[in-house]
Each structure stands twice: as C-alpha cells, then as structure tokens.
C-alpha positions as CSV (number, residue, x, y, z in Angstrom):
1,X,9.3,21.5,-60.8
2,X,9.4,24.8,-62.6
3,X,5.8,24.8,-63.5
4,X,4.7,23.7,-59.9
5,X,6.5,26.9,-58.7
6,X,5.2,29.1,-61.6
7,X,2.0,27.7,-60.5
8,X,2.9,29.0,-56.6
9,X,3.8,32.0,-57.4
10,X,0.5,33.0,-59.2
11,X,-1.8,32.0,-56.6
12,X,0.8,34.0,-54.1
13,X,-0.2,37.1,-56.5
14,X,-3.6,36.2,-56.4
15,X,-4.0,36.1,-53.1
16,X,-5.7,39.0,-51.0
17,X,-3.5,41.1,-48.9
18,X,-5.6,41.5,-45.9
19,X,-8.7,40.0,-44.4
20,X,-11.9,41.8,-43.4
21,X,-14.9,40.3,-41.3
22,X,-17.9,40.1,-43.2
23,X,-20.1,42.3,-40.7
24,X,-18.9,44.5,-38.5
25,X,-17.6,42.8,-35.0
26,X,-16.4,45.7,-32.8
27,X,-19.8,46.8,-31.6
28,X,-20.3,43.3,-30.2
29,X,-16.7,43.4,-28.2
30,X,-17.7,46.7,-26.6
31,X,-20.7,45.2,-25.4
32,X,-18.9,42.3,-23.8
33,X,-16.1,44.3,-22.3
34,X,-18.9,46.2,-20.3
35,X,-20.3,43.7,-18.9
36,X,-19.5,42.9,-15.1
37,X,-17.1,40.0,-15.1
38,X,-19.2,37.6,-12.7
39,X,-22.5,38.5,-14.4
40,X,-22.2,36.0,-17.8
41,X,-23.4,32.6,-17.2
42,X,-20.2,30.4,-18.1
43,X,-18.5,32.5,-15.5
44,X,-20.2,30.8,-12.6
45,X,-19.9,27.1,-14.3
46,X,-16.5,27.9,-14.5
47,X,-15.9,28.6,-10.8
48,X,-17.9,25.7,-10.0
49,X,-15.7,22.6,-12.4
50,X,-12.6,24.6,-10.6
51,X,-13.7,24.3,-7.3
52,X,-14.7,20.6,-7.9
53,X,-11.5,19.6,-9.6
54,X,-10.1,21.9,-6.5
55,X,-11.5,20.0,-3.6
56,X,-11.0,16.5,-5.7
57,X,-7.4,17.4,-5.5
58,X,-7.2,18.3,-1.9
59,X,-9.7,15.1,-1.1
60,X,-7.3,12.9,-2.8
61,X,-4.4,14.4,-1.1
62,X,-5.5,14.2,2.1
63,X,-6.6,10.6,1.7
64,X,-3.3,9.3,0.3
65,X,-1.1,11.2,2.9
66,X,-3.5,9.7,5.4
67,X,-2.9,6.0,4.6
68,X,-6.3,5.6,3.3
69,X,-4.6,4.5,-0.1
70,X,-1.1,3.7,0.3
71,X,-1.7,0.3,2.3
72,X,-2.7,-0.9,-1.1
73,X,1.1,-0.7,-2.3
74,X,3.0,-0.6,0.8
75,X,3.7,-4.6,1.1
76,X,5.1,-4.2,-2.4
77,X,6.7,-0.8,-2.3
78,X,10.1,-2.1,-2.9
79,X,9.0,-4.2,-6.1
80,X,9.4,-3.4,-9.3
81,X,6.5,-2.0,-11.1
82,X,6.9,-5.6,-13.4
83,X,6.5,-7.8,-10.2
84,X,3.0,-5.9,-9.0
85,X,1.8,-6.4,-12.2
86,X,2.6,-10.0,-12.4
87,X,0.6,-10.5,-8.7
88,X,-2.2,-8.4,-10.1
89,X,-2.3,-10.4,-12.9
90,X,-2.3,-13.7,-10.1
91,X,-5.3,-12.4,-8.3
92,X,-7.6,-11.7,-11.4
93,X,-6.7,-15.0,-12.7
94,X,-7.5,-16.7,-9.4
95,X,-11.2,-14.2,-9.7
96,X,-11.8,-15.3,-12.9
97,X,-11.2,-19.3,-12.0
98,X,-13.5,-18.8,-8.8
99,X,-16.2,-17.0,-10.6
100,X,-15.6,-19.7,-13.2
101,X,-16.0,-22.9,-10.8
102,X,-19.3,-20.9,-8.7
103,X,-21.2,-19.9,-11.7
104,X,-21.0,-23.1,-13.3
105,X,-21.4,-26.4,-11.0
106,X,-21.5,-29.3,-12.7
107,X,-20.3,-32.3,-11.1
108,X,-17.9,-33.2,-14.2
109,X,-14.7,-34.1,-12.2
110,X,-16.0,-37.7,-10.8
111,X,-16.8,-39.0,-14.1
112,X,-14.7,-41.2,-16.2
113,X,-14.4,-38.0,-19.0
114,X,-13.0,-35.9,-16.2
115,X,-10.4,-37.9,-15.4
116,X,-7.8,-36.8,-18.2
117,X,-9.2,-33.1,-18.0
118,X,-8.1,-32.9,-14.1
119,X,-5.1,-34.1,-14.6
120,X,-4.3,-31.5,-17.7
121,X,-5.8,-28.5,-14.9
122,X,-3.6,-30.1,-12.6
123,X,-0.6,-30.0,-14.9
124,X,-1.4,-26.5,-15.8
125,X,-1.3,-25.5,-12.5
126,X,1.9,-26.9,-11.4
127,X,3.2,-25.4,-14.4
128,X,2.1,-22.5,-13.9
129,X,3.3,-22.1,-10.5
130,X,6.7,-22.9,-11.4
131,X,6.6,-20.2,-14.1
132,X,5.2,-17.3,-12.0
133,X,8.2,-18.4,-9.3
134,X,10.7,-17.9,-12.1
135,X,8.8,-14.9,-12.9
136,X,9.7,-13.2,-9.6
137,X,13.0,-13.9,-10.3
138,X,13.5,-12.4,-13.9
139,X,10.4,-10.5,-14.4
140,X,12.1,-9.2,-17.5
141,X,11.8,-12.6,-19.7
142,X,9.1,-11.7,-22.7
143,X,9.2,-15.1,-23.6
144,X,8.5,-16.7,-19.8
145,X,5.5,-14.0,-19.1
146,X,3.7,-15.6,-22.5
147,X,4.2,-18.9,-21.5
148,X,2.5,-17.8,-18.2
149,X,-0.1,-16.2,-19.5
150,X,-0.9,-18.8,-22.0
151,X,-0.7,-21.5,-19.0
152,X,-3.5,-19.4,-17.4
153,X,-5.9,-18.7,-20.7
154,X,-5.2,-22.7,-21.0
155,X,-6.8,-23.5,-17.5
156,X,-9.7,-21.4,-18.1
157,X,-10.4,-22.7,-21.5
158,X,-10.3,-26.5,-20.1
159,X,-12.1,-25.7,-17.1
160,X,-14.9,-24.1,-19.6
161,X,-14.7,-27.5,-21.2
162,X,-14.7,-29.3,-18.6
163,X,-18.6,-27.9,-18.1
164,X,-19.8,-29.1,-21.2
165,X,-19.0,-33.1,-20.1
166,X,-22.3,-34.9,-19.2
167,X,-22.7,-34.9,-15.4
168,X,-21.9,-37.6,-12.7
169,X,-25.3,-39.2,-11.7
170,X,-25.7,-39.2,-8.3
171,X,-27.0,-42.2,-6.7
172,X,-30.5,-41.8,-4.5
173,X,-30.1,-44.9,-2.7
174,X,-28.9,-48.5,-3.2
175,X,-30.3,-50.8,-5.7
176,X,-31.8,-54.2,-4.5
C-alpha cells in the first residue's frame, strides 16, 4: 500500500494549483449581462413550455375536481390499490378473449376436435372464476395471483389453438 500512496502523493505534487480558461471568457459575460433579459431567443421558449406545463396543470385540476376523472375510481375508492389491479387485469383479459374470438372465426367448436378443447376453456374458466373470488378475498396471496394469471395466459393459448383445428363443414342442403 505504501507505494500506491507514494504514487498519490506525487501526482498530488504534480498537479497544477489553479486553472485558467484557454481564451479569455469575461468579454463574452459582459456582453450577455447587457443584454435586455426578454430579448435572447430561449427566453421566449422558455415562457412558452412554462405556460404550457402551467395551463396543463390547472386543465388537469379543474377536470379532476370537476368529476370528469374521478368517476373512473369512485366505485372502487375504498379498494385496495391490489383489488383494482386485479379487476383491471379482468377487463383486459376479457378484451383480449373478445378481440381473440372476433378476429378469428372459425367454426372449430362443433367439430369432433373441439370437443376436448371446450371443455379444457370451460374448465379454465370455472377455475379461473373461483380463483379471482378468492382473490378478492386475500389479494395478498403471490402464489394464488400466478395461478390466476397462468389460468388466463392458458385460455388464450387454447383458444389460439383452438383456431388452427380444421373447420366444421357446413351443410348446403340435404343429400338425396
């Protein structure tokens, strides 16, 4: 350690005592500090983001006081912030199943192959439900949300197989 601190305390010696610019700066200053505040060009930018950010604030004030955003969280004001999360969650998963089942129409529940994967969404569901009600009760459980979560990615993924199955054919008319 000795030589690490010899080696210190030479490039402390070494070292300049004071710094000086490399040109001459004060000429520059005086310039600036004679110039009327509101002329330079950042100055009016600078008013302008402020009186944004100003009437943002107010905007958003007003509107929240007004009720034009609380109603979104009134119903569930007394909730914990766990159980809003867990019915946000609810909703996008019922989104994402709806978007799902419209983008996607193939008439794969009526055949034979279907049969098994309806009664797995079916399951799932059910499941599911019963989860999310224990949910509300314990919101806290780590283990119960990923068994609920994993009960949702599960649906998805068998309704997305469900679309690859060969379709029911429909028949035109009767056979003679």
């Amino acid at each position: 350690m000795s030589h690490s601190q010899d080696k210190l305390q030479q490039l402390i010696a070494k070292a300049p005592t004071a710094l000086a610019p490399e040109r001459e700066l004060w000429s520059g200053i005086e310039k600036q500090l004679d110039k009327p505040e509101f002329s330079q060009p950042n100055q009016w930018r600078r008013i302008a983001v402020a009186s944004i950010i100003l009437l943002t604030g107010i905007l958003g004030t007003t509107m929240w006081s007004n009720g034009v955003i609380t109603p979104l969280y009134t119903a569930q004001s007394n909730t914990s912030p766990l159980l809003i999360t867990l019915s946000e969650i609810k909703l996008e998963h019922r989104q994402q199943i709806a978007l799902l089942q419209q983008s996607h129409k193939v008439n794969w529940q009526s055949t034979e192959l279907g049969l098994p994967l309806n009664q797995g969404i079916e399951q799932l569901r059910k499941a599911a439900e019963k989860i999310y009600q224990t949910l509300t009760k314990t919101p806290h459980d780590k283990e119960l949300w990923q068994l609920w979560l994993w009960t949702q990615q599960r649906e998805i993924e068998l309704l997305q197989q469900g679309q690859t199955l060969p379709a029911a054919e429909q028949n035109q008319g009767a056979r003679i």
